[in-house]
RONUBA-169061 format. One record per residue (C-alpha): chain; residue number from 1; x, y, z. Coordinates in pm, 1 decimal. Layout:
! residues N
   mol   seq          x          y          z
     A   NUM          X          Y          Z
...
***
This chain:
! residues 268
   mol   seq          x          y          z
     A     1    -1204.5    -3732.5     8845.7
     A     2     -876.8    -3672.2     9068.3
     A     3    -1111.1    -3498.5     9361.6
     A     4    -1438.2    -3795.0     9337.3
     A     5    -1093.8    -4046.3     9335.0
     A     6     -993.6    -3836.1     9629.6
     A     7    -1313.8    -3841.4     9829.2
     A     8    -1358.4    -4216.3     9767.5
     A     9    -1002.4    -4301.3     9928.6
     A    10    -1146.9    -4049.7    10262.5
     A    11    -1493.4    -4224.5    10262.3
     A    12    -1330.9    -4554.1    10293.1
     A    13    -1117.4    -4483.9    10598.1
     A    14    -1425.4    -4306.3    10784.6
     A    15    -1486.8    -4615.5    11001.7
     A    16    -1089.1    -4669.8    11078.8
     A    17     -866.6    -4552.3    11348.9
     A    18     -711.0    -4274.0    11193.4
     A    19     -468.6    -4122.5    11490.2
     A    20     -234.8    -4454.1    11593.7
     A    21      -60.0    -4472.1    11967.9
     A    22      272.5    -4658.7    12028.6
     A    23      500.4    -4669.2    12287.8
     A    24      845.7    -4717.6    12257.9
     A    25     1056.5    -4758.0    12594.3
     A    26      905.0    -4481.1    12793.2
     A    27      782.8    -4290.3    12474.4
     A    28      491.1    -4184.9    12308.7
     A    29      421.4    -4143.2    11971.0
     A    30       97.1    -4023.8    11841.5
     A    31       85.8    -4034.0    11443.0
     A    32     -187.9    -3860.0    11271.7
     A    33     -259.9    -4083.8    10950.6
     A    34     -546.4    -3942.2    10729.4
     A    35     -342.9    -3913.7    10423.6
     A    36     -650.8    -3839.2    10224.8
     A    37     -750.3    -3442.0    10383.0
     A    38     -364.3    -3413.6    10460.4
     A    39     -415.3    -3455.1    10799.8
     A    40     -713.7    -3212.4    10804.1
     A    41     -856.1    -3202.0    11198.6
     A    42    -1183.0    -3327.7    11164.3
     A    43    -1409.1    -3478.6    11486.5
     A    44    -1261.2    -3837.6    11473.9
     A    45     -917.9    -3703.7    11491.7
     A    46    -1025.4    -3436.3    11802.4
     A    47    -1187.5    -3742.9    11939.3
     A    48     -867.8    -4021.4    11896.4
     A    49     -661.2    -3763.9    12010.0
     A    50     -869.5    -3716.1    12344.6
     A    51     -903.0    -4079.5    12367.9
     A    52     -521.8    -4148.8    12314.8
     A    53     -463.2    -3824.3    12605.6
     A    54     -670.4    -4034.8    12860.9
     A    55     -450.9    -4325.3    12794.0
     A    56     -123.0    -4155.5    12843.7
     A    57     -243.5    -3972.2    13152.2
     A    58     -293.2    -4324.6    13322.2
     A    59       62.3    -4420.5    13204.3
     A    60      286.2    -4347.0    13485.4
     A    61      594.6    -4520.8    13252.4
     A    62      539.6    -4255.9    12960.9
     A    63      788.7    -3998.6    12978.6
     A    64      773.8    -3796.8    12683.7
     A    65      572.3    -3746.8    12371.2
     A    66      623.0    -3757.4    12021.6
     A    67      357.7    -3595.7    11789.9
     A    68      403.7    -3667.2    11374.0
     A    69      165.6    -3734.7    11068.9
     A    70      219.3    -3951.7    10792.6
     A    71      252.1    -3750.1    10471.5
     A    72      168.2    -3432.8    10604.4
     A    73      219.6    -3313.4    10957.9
     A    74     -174.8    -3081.1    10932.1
     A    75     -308.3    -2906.5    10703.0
     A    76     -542.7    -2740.3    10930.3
     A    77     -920.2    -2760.5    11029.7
     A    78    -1111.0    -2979.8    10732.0
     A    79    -1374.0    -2705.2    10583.3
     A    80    -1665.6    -2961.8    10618.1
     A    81    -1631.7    -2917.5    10956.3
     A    82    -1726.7    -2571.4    10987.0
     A    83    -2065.5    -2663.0    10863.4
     A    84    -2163.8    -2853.5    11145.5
     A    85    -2136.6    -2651.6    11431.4
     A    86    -2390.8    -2396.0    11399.1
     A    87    -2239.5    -2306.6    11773.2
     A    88    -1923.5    -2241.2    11740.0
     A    89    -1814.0    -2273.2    12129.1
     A    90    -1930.1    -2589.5    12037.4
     A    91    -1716.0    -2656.2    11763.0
     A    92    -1412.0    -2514.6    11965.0
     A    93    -1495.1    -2764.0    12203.7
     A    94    -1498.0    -3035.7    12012.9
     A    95    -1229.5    -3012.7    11790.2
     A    96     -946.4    -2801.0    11969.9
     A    97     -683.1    -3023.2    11995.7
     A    98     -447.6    -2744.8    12142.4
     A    99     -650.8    -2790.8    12431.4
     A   100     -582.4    -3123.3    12486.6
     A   101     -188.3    -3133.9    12434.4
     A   102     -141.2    -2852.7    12675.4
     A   103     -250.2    -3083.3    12965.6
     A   104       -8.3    -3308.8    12960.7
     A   105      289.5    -3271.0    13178.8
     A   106      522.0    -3473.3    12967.9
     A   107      711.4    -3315.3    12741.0
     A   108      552.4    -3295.3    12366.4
     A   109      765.8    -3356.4    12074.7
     A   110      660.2    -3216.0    11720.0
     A   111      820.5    -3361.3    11447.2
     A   112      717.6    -3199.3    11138.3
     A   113      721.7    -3377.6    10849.0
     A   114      533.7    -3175.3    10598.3
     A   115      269.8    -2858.7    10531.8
     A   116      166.3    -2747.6    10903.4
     A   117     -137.7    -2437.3    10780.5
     A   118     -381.2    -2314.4    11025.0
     A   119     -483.6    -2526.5    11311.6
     A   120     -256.5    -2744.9    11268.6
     A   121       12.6    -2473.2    11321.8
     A   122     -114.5    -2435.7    11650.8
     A   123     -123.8    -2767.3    11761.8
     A   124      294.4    -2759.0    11676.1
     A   125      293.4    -2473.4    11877.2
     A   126      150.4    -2639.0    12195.0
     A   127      402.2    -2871.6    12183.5
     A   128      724.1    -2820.4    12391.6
     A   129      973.0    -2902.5    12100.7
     A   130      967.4    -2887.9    11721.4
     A   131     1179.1    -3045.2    11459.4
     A   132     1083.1    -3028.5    11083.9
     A   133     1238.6    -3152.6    10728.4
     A   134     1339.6    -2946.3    10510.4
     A   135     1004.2    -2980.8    10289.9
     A   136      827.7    -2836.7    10533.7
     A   137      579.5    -2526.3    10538.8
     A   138      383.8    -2313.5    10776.5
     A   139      145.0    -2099.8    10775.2
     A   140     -125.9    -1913.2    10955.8
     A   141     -383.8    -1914.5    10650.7
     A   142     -728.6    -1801.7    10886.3
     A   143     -761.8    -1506.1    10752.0
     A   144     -803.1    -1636.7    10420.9
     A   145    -1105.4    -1830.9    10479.7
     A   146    -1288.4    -1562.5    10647.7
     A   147    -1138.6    -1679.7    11015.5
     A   148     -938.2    -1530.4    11283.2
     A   149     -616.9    -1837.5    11481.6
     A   150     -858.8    -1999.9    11740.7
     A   151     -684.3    -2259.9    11901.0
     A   152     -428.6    -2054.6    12032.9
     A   153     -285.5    -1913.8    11752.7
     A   154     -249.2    -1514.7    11882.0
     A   155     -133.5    -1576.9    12186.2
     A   156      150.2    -1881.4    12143.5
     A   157      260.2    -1732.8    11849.9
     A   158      370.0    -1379.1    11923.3
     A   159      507.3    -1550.7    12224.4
     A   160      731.4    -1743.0    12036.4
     A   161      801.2    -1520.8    11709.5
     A   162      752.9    -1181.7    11875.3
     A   163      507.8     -975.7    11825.2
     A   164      618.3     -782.4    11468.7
     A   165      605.8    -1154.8    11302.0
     A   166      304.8    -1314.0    11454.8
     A   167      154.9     -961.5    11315.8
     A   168      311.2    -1039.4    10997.4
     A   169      229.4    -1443.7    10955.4
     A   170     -112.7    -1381.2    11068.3
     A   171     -228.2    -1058.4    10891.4
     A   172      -57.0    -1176.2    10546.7
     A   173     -144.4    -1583.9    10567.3
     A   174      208.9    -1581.3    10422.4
     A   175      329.3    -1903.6    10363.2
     A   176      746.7    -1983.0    10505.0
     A   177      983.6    -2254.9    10472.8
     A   178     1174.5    -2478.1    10716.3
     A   179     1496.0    -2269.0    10702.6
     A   180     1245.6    -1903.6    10778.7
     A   181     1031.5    -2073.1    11018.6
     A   182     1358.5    -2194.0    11220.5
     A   183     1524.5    -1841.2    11206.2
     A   184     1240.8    -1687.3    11378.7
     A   185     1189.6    -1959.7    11647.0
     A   186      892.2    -2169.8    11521.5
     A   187     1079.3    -2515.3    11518.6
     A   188     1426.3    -2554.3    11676.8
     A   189     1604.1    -2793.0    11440.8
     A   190     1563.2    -2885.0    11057.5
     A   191     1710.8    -3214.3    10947.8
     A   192     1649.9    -3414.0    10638.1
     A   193     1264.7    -3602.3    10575.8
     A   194     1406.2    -3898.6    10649.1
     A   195     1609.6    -3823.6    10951.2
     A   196     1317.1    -3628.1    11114.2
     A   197     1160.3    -3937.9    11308.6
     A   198     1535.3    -4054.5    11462.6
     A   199     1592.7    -3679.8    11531.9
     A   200     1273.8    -3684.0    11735.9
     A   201     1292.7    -3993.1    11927.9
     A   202     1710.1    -3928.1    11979.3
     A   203     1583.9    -3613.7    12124.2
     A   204     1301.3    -3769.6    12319.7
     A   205     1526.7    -4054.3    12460.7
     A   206     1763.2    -3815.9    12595.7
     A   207     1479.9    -3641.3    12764.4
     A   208     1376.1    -3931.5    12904.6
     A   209     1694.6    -4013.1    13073.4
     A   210     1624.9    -3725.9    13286.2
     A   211     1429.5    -3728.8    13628.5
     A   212     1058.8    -3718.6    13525.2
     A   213      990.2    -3510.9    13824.7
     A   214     1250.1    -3289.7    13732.8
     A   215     1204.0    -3253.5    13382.6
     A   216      768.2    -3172.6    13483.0
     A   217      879.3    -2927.3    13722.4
     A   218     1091.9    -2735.8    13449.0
     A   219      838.0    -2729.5    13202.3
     A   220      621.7    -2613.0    13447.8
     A   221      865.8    -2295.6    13545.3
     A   222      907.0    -2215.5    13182.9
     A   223      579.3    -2233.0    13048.5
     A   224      331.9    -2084.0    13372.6
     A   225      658.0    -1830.2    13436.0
     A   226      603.6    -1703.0    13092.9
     A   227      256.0    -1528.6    13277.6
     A   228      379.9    -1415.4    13557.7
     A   229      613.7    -1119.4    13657.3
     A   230     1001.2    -1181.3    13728.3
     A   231      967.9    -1148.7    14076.5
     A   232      686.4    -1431.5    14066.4
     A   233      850.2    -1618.7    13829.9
     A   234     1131.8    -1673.6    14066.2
     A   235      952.9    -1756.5    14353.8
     A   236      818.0    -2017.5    14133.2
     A   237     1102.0    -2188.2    14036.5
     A   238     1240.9    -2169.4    14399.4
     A   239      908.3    -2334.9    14533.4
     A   240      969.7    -2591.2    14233.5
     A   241     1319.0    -2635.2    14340.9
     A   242     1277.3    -2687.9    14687.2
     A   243      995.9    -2902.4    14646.0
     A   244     1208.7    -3098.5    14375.9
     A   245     1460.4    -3155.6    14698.5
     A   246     1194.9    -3364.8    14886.9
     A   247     1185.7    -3667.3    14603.2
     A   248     1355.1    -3976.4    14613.6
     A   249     1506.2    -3904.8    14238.0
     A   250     1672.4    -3542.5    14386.6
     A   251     1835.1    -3791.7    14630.0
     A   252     1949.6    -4057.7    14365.8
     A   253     2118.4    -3795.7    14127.9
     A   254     2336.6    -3648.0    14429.8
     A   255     2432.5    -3980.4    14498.7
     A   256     2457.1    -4099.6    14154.7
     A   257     2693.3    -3772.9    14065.8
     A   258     2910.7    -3863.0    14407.9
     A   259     2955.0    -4203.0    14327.2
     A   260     3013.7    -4147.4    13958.7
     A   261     2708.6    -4317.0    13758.0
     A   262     2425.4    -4243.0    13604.1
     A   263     2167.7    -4182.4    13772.1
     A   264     1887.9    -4425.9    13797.5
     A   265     1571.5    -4205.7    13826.0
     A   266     1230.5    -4372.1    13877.3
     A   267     1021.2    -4058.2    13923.8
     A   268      976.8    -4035.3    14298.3
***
């Protein structure tokens, strides 16, 4: 009775928006709300997702994003899924949503509010920036379903973790909590449940107060300078710095810091 009761609730939500945008000053927040799968990715979510991406890419006052569910943060790919893609560079076309957060040059915010399994592990991992509750749980569960990580899974995790735990996590499906997953580097704060979406947008604001051109460039050294070699990596950041030196917001924060003020960046 509990699972037709279950199936009832996800039927009638089929035909509504079930990923919600806001924006709040110069943030984003994208909120995955299909309570009834947990947050499952299914199509409609891949496809709101993509949908909300294209909106935020033609924002030029969006500064930073914020990713969250309600109830659940994602509990992974929904198994229905699986059955419909006979071709399954179809399927990871269609509903990798790793793929789509790793465009954006904003900063991405995940705040964490509950079980994060499978794929839905590694969309927190595309994201910049994680901060969970305490309730929360991760996971790399694949390998339990007869799967292998596919949306990045082996290759953000050991990057984060190292390679002796992403070995671990992956190989055992073991399942951590908050306080593990932040001693080994998967989210960088734990706060309360109910502080988690302040902690997020406190974080976000202060991000925001930053030169967007600045803060793009950074991201961009860290995360491409991960690939490279030192010696490239540093030429990187010096072509990033130097280029940084030709904006109009490189010239407002020397002024700003010689007269005193903060700085009033408009991402120039």
């Amino acid at each position: 009775m509990r699972f037709k009761q279950h199936q009832i609730k996800c039927d009638k939500i089929m035909n509504k928006k079930i990923v919600y945008f806001q924006k709040k000053e110069s943030i984003a927040i994208i909120t995955l709300d299909k309570e009834c799968s947990r947050n499952a990715i299914d199509v409609k979510i891949a496809e709101e997702i993509k949908d909300i991406g294209n909106k935020i890419s033609m924002d030029n006052d969006i500064s930073v994003i914020v990713i969250t569910g309600d109830g659940s943060f994602c509990l992974g790919i929904g198994r229905d899924e699986l059955a419909l893609f006979e071709n399954k560079a179809q399927l990871i076309r269609s509903l990798s949503i790793a793929s789509i957060i790793e465009q954006f040059d904003h900063p991405t915010i995940a705040a964490i509010n509950g079980d994060t399994f499978g794929q839905g592990l590694e969309l927190a991992l595309t994201c910049d920036l994680r901060i969970c509750s305490e309730t929360a749980h991760f996971s790399m569960d694949h390998l339990s379903h007869g799967g292998i990580p596919w949306d990045g899974g082996t290759q953000r995790l050991p990057r984060i973790v190292g390679k002796g735990k992403a070995m671990e996590m992956i190989l055992t499906g073991e399942v951590i909590d908050a306080q593990e997953a932040h001693r080994v580097g998967i989210v960088h704060r734990v706060v309360p449940e109910a502080e988690l979406v302040p902690a997020a947008m406190d974080m976000a604001l202060e991000i925001a107060t930053k030169s967007t051109i600045a803060v793009r460039y950074a991201k961009e050294a860290i995360s491409k300078g991960m690939d490279l070699t030192l010696e490239q990596g540093l030429r990187l950041e010096a072509d990033l710095y130097f280029l940084l030196h030709t904006t109009k917001d490189r010239t407002e924060g020397i002024k700003a810091f010689r007269e005193k003020r903060p700085a009033r960046f408009k991402g120039r």
